[in-house]
N, C-alpha and C positions, 0 to 999 in steps of 0.2 A: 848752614854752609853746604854748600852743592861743591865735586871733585868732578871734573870730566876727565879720561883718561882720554889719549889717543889711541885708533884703534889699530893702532901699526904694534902697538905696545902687545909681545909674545906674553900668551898662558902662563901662569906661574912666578910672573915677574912680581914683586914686593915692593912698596914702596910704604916708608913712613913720613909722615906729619907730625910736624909739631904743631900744637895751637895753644894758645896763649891769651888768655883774658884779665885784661886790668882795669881797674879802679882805683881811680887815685893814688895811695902809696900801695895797695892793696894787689899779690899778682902774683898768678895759676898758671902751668903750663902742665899740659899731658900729652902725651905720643900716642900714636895711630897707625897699626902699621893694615896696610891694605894689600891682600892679595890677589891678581887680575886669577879668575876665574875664566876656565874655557869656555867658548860657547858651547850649546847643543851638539852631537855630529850623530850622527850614522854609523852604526856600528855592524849592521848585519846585516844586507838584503837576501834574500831567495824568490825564486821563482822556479818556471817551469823548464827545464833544460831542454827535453825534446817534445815541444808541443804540436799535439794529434790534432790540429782545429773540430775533426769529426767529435774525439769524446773530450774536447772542453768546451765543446759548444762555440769557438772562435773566440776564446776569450783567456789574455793570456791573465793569472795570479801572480801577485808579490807580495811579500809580507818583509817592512822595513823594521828595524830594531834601531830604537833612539835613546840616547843619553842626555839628560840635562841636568849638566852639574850647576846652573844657575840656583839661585835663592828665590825666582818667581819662576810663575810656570810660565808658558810660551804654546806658540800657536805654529804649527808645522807640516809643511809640503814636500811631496819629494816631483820634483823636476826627472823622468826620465827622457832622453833625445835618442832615439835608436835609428839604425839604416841599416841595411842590405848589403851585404861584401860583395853581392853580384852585380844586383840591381840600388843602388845609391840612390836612384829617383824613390825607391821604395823608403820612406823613414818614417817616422811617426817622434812630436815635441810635445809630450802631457805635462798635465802638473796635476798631482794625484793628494788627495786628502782624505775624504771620506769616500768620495767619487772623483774620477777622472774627467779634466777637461784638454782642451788641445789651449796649447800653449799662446798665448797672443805676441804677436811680434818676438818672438826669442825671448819675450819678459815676465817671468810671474810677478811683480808689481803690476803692470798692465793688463793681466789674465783676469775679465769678468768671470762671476759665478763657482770662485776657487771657493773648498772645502775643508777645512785647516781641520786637524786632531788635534787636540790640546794634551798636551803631555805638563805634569806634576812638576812643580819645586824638586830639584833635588832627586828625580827618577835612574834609578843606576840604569836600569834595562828596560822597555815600554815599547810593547810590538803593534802594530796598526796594520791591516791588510787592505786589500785593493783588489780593483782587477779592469782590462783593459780589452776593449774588443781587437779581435787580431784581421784584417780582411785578407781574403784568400788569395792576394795578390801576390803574401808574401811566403805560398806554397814553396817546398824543396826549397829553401832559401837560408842562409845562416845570417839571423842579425845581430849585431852588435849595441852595445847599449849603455851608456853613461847612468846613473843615477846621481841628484844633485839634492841634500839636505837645502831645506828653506827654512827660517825662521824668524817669529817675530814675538816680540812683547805688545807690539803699536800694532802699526799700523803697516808698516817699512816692510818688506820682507828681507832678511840677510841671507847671503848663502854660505855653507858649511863647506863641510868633506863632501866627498866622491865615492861613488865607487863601479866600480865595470866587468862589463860581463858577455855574454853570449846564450842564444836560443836557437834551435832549428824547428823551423817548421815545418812537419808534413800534412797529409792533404786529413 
């Protein structure tokens, strides 16, 4: 017997079953109670607050902290989208895993050559680092920056939590 929940259905919600098997005069029932489990999310990112491109070599560090209260493990991106308070033309749409790539059309499902982390069954806290070239365009500039959990068991990527931030950059 296969259950598909909807996936509108909130974390935490319960639900039981009854099933019932007969034979003849013969007949079994037991209850089931099932509880939706949260997906993966993001619990901690960091990076560099004021990055020097001179001593990081132009290259900004993040390091994501993951939860996966699931019962399998999964396969996990983080989408960051960042832009310039000054200059807006300046932004940059990675999807980062073991190595960074630039995002394809707005979609990591569509992103050739992604690098997923696999994070454990059941991991409370599971940290993965990265790192991301910065061009010197966006010198004396303050960017801002979404990060977006991705995650899959398949194939599918889903997306999680958020979280947002800021950096400046000097020369």
């Amino acid at each position: 017997m296969t259950v598909f929940i909807s996936s509108t259905i909130s974390p935490g919600t319960s639900f039981t079953f009854t099933v019932t098997g007969t034979s003849g005069a013969l007949s079994h029932s037991v209850s089931i109670t099932v509880k939706v489990k949260p997906p993966p999310s993001l619990t901690k990112l960091s990076w560099t607050n004021h990055l020097s491109l001179s001593k990081s070599s132009n290259v900004q560090s993040w390091t994501a902290t993951v939860t996966n209260p699931l019962s399998t493990s999964v396969s996990v991106v983080v989408r960051i989208v960042g832009a310039s308070a000054t200059n807006p033309a300046n932004s940059f749409d990675i999807t980062c895993g073991v190595t960074c790539v630039n995002t394809a059309g707005g979609d990591v499902n569509n992103t050739p050559g992604l690098t997923p982390v696999s994070v454990a069954a059941g991991a409370a806290s599971f940290s993965f680092s990265f790192s991301q070239p910065i061009s010197s365009s966006f010198v004396n500039q303050k960017i801002s920056f979404t990060a977006t959990l991705y995650w899959t068991n398949g194939t599918v990527y889903s997306s999680s939590n958020s979280k947002s931030g800021t950096f400046n950059v000097t020369p």
